[in-house]
C-alpha positions in Angstrom: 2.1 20.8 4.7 -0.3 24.3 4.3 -2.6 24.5 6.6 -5.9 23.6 5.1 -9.4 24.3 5.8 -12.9 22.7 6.0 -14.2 20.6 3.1 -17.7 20.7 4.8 -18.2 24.8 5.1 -22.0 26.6 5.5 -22.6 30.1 5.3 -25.6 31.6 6.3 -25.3 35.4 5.9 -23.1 37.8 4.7 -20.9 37.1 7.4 -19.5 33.6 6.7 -19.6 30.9 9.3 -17.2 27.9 8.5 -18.3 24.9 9.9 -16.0 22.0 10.9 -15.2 19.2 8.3 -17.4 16.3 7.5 -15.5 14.0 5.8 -17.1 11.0 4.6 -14.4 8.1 4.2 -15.3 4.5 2.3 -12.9 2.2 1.6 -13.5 -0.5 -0.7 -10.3 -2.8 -0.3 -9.9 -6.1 -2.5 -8.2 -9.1 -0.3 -7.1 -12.3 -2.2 -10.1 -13.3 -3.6 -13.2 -11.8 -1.6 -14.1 -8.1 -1.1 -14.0 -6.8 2.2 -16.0 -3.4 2.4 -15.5 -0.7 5.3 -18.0 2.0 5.7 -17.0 4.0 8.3 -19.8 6.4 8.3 -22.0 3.6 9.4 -19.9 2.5 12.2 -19.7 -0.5 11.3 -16.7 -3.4 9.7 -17.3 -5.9 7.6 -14.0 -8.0 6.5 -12.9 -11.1 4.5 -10.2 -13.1 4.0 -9.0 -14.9 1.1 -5.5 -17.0 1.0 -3.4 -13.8 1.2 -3.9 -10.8 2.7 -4.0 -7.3 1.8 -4.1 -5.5 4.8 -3.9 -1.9 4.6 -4.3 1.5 6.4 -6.0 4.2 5.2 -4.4 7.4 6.5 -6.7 10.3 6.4 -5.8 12.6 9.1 -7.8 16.1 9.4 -7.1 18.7 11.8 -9.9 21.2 10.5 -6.7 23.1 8.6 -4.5 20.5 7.6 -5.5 17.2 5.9 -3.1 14.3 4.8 -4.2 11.2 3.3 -1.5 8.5 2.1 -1.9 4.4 2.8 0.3 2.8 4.7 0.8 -1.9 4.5 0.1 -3.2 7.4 0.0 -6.4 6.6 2.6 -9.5 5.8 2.2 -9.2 1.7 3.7 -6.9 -0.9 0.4 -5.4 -2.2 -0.5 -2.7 -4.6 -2.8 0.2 -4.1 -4.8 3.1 -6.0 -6.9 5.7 -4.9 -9.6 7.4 -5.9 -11.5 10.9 -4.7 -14.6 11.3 -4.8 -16.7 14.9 -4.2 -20.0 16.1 -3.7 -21.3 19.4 -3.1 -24.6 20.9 -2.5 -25.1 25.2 -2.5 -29.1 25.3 -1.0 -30.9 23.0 -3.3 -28.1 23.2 -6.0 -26.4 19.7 -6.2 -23.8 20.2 -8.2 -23.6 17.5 -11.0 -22.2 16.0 -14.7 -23.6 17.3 -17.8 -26.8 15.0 -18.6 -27.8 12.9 -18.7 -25.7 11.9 -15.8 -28.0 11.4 -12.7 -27.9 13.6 -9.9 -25.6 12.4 -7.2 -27.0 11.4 -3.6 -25.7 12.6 -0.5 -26.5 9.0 0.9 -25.4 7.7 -1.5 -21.4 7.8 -2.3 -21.8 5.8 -5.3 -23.3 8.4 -6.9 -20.8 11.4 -6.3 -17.8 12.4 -9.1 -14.7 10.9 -9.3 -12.1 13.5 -9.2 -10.1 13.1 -12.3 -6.7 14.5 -13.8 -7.3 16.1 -17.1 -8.6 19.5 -16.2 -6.7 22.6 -15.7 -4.5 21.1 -13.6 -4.2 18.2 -11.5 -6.1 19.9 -8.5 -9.2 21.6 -11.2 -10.8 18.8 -12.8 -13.4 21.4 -13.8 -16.2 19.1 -13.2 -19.7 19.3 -13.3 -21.9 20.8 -15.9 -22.0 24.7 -14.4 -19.8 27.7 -14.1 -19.7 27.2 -10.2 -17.4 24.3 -10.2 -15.7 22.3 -7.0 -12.6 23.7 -7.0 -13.8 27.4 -6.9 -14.8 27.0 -3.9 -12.3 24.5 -2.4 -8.4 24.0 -3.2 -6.8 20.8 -2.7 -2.8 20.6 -2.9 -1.0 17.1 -4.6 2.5 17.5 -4.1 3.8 13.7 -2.9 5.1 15.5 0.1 6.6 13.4 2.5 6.6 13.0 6.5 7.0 10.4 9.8 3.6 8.7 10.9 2.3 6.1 13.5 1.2 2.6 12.4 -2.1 2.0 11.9 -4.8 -0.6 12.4 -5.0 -2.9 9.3 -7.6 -2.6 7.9 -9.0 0.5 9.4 -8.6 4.5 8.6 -6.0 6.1 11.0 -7.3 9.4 11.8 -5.7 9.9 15.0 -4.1 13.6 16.0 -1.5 14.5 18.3 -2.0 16.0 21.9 -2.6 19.4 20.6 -5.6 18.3 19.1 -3.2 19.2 15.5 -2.0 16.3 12.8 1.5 15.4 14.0 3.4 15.4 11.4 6.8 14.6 12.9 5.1 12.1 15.7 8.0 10.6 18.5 8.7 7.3 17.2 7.3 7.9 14.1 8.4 5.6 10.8 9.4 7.7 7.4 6.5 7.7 4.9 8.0 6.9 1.1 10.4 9.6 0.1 8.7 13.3 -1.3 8.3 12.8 -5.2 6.0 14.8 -7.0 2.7 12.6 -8.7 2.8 12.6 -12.8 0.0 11.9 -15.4 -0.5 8.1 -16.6 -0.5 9.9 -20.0 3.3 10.8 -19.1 4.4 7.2 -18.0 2.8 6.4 -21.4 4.9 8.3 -23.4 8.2 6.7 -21.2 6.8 3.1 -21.2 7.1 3.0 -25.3 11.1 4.3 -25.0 13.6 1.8 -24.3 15.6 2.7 -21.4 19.2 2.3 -22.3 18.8 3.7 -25.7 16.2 5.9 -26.7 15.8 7.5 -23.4 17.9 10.8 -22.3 19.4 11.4 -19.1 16.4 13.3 -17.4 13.6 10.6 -18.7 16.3 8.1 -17.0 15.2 9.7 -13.5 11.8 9.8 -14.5 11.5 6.3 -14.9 13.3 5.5 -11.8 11.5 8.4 -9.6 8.5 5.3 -10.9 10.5 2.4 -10.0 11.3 3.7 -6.9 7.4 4.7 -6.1 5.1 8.0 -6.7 1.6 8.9 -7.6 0.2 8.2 -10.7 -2.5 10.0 -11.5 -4.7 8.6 -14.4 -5.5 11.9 -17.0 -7.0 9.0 -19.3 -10.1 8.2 -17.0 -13.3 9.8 -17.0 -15.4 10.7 -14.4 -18.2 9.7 -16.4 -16.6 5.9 -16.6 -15.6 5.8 -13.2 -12.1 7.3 -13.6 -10.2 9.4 -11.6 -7.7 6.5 -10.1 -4.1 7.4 -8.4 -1.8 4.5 -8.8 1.1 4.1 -6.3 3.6 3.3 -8.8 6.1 0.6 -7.2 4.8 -2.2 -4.7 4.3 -1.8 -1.7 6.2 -3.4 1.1 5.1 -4.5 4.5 5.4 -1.7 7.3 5.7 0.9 4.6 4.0 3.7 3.6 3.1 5.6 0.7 4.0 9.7 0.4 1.1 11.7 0.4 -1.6 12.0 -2.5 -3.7 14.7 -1.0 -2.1 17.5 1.9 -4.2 20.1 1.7 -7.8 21.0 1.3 -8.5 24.6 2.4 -11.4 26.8 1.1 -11.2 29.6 -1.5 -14.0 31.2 -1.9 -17.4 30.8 0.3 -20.7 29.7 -1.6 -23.2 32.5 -2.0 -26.1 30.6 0.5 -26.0 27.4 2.7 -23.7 24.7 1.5 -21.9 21.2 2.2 -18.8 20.0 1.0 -17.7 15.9 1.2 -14.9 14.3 -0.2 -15.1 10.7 -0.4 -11.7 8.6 -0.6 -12.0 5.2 -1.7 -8.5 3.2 -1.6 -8.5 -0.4 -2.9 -5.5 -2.9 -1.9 -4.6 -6.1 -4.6 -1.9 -9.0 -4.0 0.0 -9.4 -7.1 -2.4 -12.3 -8.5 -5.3 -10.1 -7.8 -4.7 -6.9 -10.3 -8.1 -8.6 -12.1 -10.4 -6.7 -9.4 -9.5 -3.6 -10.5 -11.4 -4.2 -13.5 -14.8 -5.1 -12.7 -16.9 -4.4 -15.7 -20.1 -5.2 -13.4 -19.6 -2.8 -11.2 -22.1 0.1 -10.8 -19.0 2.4 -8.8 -17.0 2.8 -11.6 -14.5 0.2 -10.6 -12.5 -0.4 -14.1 -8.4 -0.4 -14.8 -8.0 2.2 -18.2 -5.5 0.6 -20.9 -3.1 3.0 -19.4 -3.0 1.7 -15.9 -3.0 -2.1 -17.4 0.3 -1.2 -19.0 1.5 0.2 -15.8 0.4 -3.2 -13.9 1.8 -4.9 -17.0 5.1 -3.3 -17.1 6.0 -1.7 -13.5 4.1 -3.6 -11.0 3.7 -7.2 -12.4 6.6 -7.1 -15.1 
């Protein structure tokens, strides 16, 4: 991967002073029938079971250059997983926000930040929030569903651990093969293969498309809204015991400095189903946004509960 820099930067005078990441990591993960809820900025693990398990690794590993995050089952189930990312940025008392009347988000209070979605200029601009000084002017993140080798993890924990150098090790000794490099696409792209039949209507290079699917990258849902708690990635296969997905996000480095004091936090939230568990994704009650699009039901539908 490019080396990346800080998502948490301050700058205090005209000469800039880049302060070392704070990255703020929650991970809500669904397990057969109870929620267990991790909030590692607290220090603290809460977890339930229900008949099957879900265990799962969250892989967020940050060097203060390079960042990888992917997920990695480490558990005894198939399971299926999506990922969302989550930002919040404050320039001196300018919290950046949604047009109103969305509330203003709360540093405390991750619930509140915005959802990263997939519609903007590209799949790394979402061009959110409501003024000309927008996230990704100040930050650049890189999607590329690179591959690379990586240590197991603890289930049900984020692996965060660097090599000797003090550097993400991206080639560890001993290290198992993450899921093979495919670039993500848009949900709005597997929409327009899931209506063509594969042995007639579609040609030769939506053929490798579909199976590039089959066989497992990012989906990145362009039909959410941040507003409605968009903003999902959907690994697009399941996903098998001591496996691991490619990367979703491999690089977060700053591009231009703020013009007074500011923070930077990226909150990843991953959540982890069993195949008679895909109903927890849509949870109309919840006040975090957690909801499945029509697009990613046909995706469970069709690809990962045919």
């Amino acid at each position: 991967m490019n080396k990346a820099r800080t998502s948490h930067g301050r700058k205090t005078s005209k000469k800039p002073l880049i302060a070392a990441l704070t990255v703020v990591l929650v991970v809500a993960i669904l397990l057969g029938g109870a929620m267990a809820w991790t909030d590692f900025t607290q220090s603290r693990t809460n977890k339930f079971r229900g008949a099957n398990d879900a265990d799962v690794t969250l892989h967020d590993e940050f060097d203060g250059e390079n960042k990888d995050v992917f997920v990695e089952n480490s558990g005894t189930n198939t399971i299926y997983v999506r990922v969302r990312l989550d930002e919040f940025m404050q320039v001196n008392d300018h919290i950046f926000k949604m047009a109103d009347p969305a509330p203003t988000p709360d540093v405390r209070d991750k619930t509140t930040w915005i959802p990263h979605t997939y519609a903007g200029k590209s799949i790394v601009d979402c061009g959110n929030t409501d003024t000309k000084d927008k996230f990704h002017n100040h930050y650049k993140w890189k999607i590329s569903g690179a591959d690379r080798k990586y240590l197991p993890g603890t289930p049900g924990m984020v692996y965060g651990t660097l090599g000797a150098d003090g550097k993400v090790d991206e080639n560890p000794t001993g290290g198992k093969p993450t899921a093979t490099a495919s670039a993500p696409i848009l949900m709005s792209e597997f929409l327009a293969l899931e209506n063509l039949d594969y042995s007639s209507q579609m040609s030769a290079a939506q053929k490798a498309e579909w199976d590039r699917i089959k066989a497992g990258l990012w989906i990145l849902d362009d039909t959410a809204k941040a507003a409605d708690g968009g903003g999902w990635a959907y690994w697009s296969a399941p996903l098998l015991p001591d496996t691991a997905t490619n990367l979703l996000l491999d690089e977060v480095k700053l591009h231009k400095d703020a013009d007074d004091d500011w923070i930077y936090r990226i909150d990843v939230k991953l959540q982890a189903v069993t195949a008679n568990d895909f109903g927890k994704w849509n949870d109309t009650s919840s006040t975090c946004g957690y909801k499945t699009t029509p697009g990613a039901q046909k995706l469970i539908n069709n690809v990962l509960n045919p």
